[in-house]
N, C-alpha and C positions, 0 to 999 in steps of 0.2 A: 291281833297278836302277830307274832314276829313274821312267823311259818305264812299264814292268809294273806298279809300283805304283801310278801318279797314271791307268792309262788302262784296264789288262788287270784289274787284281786288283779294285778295289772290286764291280762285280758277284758272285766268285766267296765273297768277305768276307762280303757281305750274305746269302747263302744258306744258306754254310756256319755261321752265326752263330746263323740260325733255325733249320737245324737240328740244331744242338748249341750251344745257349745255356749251355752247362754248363763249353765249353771257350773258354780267354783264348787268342786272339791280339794277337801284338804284331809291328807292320809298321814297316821299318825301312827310309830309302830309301837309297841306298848306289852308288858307283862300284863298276864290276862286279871289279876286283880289290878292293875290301875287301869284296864279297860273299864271293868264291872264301874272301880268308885269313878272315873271320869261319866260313866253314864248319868249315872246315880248324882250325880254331882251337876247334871244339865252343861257340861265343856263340852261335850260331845251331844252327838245328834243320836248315832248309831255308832254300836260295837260291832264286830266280828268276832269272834271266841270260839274255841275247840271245846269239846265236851259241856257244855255248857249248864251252870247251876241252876238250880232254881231259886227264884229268889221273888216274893210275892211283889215286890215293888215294882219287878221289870219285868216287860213280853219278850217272848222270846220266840225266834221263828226259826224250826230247823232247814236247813239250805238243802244238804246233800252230806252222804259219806264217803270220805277217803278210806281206803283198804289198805292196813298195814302191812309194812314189808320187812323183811330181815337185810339189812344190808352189809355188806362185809368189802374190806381191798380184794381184788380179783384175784391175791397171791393166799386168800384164808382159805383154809382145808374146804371150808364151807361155800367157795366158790362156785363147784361145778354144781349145784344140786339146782335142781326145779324149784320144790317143796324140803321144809324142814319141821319135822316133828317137834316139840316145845322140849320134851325131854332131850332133843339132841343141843338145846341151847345151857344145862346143866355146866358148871365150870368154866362157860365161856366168859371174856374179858367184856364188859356191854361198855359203851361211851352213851349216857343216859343224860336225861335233862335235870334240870335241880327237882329236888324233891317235892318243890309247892307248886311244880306247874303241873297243870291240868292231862297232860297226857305222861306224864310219868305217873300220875296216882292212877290211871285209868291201865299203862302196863304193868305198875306194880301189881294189882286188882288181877290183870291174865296173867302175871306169873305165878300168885298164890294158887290161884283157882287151877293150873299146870303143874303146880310142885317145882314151879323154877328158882335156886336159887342163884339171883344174879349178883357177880362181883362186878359193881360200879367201880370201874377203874377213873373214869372222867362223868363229872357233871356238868352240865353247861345250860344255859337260859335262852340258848335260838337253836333252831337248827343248823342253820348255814356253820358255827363252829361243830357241831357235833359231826356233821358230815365231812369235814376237813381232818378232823380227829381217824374219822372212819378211814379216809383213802391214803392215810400213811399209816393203816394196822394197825393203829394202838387200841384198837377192838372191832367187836360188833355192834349194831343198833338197830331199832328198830323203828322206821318211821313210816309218813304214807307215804303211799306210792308216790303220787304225784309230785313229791318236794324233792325225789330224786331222778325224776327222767332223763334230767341233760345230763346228769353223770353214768347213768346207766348208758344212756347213747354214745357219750365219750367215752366209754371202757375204764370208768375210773372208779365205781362202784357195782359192783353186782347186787341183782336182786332178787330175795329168794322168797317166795310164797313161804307163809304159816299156812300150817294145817286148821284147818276152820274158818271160820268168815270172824274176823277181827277188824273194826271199823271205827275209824276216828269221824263224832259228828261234826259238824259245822254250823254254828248259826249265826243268827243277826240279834241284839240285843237293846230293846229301847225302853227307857224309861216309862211306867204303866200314866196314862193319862197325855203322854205327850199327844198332842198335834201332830202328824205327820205332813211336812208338804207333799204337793204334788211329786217332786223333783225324790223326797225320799220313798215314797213310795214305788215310783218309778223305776228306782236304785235297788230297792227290794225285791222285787216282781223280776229284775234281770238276775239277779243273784240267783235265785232260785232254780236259775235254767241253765243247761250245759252249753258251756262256749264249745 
């Protein structure tokens, strides 16, 4: 998916590249259902996906979790805080992902289970617009951490802790019965590990 590719994958890319310059990768950015049916479909070898379904046809290996963050333009009321409690996001503006991807059903899910009701002001399908959305105010959002460091370090997003451990997973996803080569396995086993 969009997010893994453009934030999580290029470190793991660059590594495994050096060390086996012998093997071609080809990266493909993709909505997380034409990940699933490209699997499913043998075009691909391995997926990457966020919250990841289950689905008895495919293995799935959980990687790691990203920690959700609140993000806001540094000029939102909500800028100075550390921590924000879930009822203080009550009437906020949210810039949210479309409704069939995988980490909007998974915040919709903590804002029921919080009592949030959120106005989806902006929907979008990547991050990278939602976070563009965010840093000229036309709301809040909330993503993992990690997909907004360089804008936290450039002063162009602030980032505010939720209250609780709030956690996007991450996994790799292959077709049940596939062959794995070496080279994927390989690809696997690094994923797994923090760059």
């Amino acid at each position: 998916v969009y997010s893994i590719g453009l934030h999580d994958l290029p470190p793991y890319v660059k590594h495994f590249l050096k060390e086996y310059p012998e093997v071609n990768i080809h990266v493909e950015y993709r909505r997380a259902n034409q990940v699933y049916e490209d699997v499913l479909a043998n075009i691909v070898d391995l997926g990457l996906v966020a919250y990841p379904v289950p689905d008895a046809r495919l293995e799935t290996i959980l990687l790691r979790q990203d920690r959700l963050v609140l993000v806001c333009a540094p000029q939102h009321p909500l800028a100075n805080r550390k921590s924000v409690k879930f009822g203080a996001l009550n009437g906020q503006k949210f810039i949210s992902f479309d409704p069939d991807t995988p980490t909007r059903k998974a915040l919709d899910k903590i804002f029921k289970k919080h009592g949030v009701v959120a106005e989806h002001v902006m929907e979008f399908d990547n991050i990278e617009t939602a976070k563009r959305a965010v840093e000229i105010d036309s709301g809040i959002a909330i993503v993992p951490e990690d997909t907004v460091r360089q804008e936290v370090a450039a002063e162009t997003l602030c980032s505010i802790r939720l209250e609780g451990d709030n956690y996007r997973q991450l996994a790799v996803i292959y077709k049940k019965n596939k062959v794995l080569s070496p080279a994927m396995k390989q690809l696997i086993e690094l994923l797994k590990k923090t760059l």
